[in-house]
N, C-alpha and C positions, 0 to 999 in steps of 0.2 A: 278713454273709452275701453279699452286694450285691457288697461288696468284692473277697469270694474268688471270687465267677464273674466277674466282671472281669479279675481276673488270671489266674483258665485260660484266657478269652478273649483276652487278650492274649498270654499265653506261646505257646498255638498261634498265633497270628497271625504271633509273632515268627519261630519254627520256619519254621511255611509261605514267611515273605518272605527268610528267608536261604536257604533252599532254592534259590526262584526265582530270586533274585538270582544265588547261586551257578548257576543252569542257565544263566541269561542272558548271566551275564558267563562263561563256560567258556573255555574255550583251544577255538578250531577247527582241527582239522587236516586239513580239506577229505577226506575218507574218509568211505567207510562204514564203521562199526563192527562189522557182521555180515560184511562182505567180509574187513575185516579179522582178525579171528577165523576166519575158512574157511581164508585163505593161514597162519595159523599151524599152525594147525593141520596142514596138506596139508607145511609147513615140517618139522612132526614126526613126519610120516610115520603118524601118528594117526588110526583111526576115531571117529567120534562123529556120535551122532545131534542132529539142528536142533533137538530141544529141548537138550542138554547145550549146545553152542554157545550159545543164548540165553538158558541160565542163566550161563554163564562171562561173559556182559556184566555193567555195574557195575550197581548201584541203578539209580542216577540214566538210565540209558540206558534200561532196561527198565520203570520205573514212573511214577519221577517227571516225568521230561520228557513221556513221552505224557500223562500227565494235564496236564500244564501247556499245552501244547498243544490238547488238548481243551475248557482249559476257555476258550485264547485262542481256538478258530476258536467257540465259547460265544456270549464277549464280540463278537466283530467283528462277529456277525449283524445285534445291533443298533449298530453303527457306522457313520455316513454313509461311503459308495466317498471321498468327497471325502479323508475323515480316513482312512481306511487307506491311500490313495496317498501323501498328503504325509506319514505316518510311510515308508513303504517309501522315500519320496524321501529324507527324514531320515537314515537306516537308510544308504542308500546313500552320501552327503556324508558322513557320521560314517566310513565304511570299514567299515561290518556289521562291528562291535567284537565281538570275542568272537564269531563267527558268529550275531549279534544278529536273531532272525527278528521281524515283524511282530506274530504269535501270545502269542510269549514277553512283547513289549516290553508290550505292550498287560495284558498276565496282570500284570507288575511292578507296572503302575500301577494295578491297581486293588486289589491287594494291599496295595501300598505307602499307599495311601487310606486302608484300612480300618484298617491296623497304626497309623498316626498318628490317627487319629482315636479308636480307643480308647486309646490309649495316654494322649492328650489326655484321655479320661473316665474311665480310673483317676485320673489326676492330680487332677484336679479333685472327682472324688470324696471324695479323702483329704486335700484340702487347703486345698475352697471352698465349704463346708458352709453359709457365708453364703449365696451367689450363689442366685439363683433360675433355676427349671430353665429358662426362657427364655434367658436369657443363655447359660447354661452349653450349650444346645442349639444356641446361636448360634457359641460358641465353636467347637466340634467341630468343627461343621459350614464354619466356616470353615478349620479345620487339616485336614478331608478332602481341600478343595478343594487344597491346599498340597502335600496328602502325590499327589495324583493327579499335581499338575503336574511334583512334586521329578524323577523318571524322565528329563519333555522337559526340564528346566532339564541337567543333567546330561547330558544328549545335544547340548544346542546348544552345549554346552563342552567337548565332542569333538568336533564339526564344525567350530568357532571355531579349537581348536589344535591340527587338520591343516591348517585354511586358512593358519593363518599357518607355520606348519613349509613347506608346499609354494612362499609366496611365499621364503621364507628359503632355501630350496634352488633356484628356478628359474634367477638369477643365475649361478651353478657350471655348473649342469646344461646351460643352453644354450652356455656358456663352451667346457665338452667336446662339446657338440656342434658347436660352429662348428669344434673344433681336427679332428675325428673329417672331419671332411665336406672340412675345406680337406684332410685329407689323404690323401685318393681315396675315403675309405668313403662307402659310401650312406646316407642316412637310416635306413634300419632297422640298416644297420650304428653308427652313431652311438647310437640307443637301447639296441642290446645294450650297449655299453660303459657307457652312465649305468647302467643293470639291473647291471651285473655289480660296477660300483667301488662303488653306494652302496646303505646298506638305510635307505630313508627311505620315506616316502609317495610321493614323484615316483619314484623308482628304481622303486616297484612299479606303480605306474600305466603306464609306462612299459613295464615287462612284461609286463603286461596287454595293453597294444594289443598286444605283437609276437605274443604268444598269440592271438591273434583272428585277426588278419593272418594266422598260420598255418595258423588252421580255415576262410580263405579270406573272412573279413572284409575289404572296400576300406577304404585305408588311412584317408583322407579319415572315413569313417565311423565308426571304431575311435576315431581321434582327437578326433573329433566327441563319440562317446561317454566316452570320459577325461575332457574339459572340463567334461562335463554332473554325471560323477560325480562333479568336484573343485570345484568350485561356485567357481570362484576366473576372479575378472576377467580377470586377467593370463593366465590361460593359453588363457582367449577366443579373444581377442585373440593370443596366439602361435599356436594354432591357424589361426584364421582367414588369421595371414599367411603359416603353410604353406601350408595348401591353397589359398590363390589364387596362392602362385610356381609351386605346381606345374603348376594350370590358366594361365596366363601365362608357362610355360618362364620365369620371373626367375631370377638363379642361387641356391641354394639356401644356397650360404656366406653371399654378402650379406647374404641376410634376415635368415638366424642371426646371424649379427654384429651384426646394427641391433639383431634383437630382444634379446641379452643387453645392450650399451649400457642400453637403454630398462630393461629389469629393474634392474640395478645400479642408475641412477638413480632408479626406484619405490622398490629398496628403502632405498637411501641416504636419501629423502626420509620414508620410515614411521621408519626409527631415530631423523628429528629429530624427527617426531611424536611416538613415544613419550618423547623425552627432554623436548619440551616439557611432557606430561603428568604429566610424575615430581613438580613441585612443586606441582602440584595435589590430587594425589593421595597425598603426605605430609603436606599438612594435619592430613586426616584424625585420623591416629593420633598426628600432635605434637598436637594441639588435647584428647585425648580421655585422652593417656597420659604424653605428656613433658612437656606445659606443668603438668598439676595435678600429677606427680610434684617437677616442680624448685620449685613454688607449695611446697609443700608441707616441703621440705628447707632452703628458704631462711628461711621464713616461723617454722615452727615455733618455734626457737629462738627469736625475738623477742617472738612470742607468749605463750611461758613467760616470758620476762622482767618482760612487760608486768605478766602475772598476778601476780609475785612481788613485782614495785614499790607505790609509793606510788599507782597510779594504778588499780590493786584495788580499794580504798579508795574511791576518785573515783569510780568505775564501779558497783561493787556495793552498795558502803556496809561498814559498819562488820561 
């Protein structure tokens, strides 16, 4: 009996966290959903009332996500400011993946807790009937702790590879910058063009500043802002040697030029990095998978011989 509310408990758990996951991880398409639904409508020349419209939204827009929401702004109440800024900072470095809100992120993890943690206590239910409930309470409670972290582990491995995707593109990018500026364009003219040739993470960052700059953001600031959100050394540091040519009238080619030089050799230097690291980190799986594999092909045959010889005999006896 134990057993079987364990696994309703768990199958809704599972429900509930593929739900949330699926709201979390969503496609965003920067709109409103209700705006969007109005213009279609006014498109087909169509009366309807604001309830019809808010029943023509999906599930997931009209139920699921305000509860999920509701039950993240719940959680955050009791959350230190400290830990809901360094997620929203998080959130921000990652590229607010999926339109990944604060609310939602925090709803995942404690969800994702709970689903591993039972899940962990059917297990164990059904298969450590030995163990005493100490232990087995020790256990859970440690794959709670695992299942709450699984979320941020996950997250700093979307923030880890846009950092290095954005160090892997800045090379190019200042490259066309320096060609764009020697040859009459302005700086913001130079970024329309990276914005327009490539769809990477610089290329959007990139359009982002000029959108800002548009809404009447200084430049210096925008760019400011880009660096903070790319959490990337190197682009610091490019920054920074903008906006001091511009306050020092330096020519603007120059710097560009110094600064892609200096990238190319950053990143020439990280490619011997990682190749240094490549035979360290084959160990690994030769030590775990190919050496007991070839142990094992070579050996064998000999083995049975051994067994079929005179030295069966010797070894085991008669």
């Amino acid at each position: 009996m134990m057993a079987l509310i364990l696994i309703g408990i768990g199958g809704l758990i599972v429900i509930g966290a593929i739900i949330l996951v699926a709201i979390g991880m969503r496609e965003s398409t920067g709109e409103d959903p209700m705006q969007a639904r109005l213009a279609e409508y006014a498109a087909r020349g169509e009366t309807a009332t604001l309830e019809e419209i808010e029943l023509s939204q999906p599930l997931s827009e009209r139920v699921v996500l305000p509860l999920a929401r509701k039950f993240g702004e719940f959680a955050l109440r009791f959350t230190p400011q400290n830990a809901l800024q360094a997620t929203q900072k998080k959130i921000e470095l990652a590229g607010s993946p999926r339109g990944l809100e604060p609310t939602v992120f925090w709803t995942i993890r404690f969800i994702t807790a709970v689903f591993v943690g039972a899940l962990m206590a059917f297990l164990m239910t059904i298969g450590l009937d030995n163990c005493s409930w100490g232990t087995k309470i020790l256990v859970i409670f440690g794959f709670v702790i695992l299942g709450f972290y699984m979320p941020e582990l996950f997250l700093e491995s979307k923030i880890q590879r846009r950092q290095k995707g954005v160090r892997r593109a800045m090379p190019d990018a200042l490259d066309l910058l320096t060609i764009c500026v020697e040859a009459g364009l302005g700086f913001d003219g130079a970024m329309q063009k990276v914005y327009e040739k490539w769809d990477n993470e610089l290329s959007l960052a990139f359009g982002r500043v000029l959108r800002e700059i548009q809404l009447g953001k200084l430049r210096r600031e925008a760019l400011r802002d880009m660096s903070d959100r790319l959490g990337v050394a190197e682009m610091t540091s490019f920054v920074a040697a903008v906006i001091q040519s511009e306050q020092l009238g330096v020519s603007m080619a120059k710097v560009l030029r110094i600064q892609s030089d200096q990238m190319r050799i950053k990143r020439r230097q990280l490619a011997e990095e990682e190749a240094h690291k490549a035979p360290i980190k084959m160990l690994i799986p030769m030590a775990l998978l190919i050496f007991p594999s070839i142990c094992i092909v070579l050996m064998a045959p000999a083995v049975l011989m051994l067994l079929r010889s005179a030295l069966k005999t010797l070894l085991f006896g008669g």
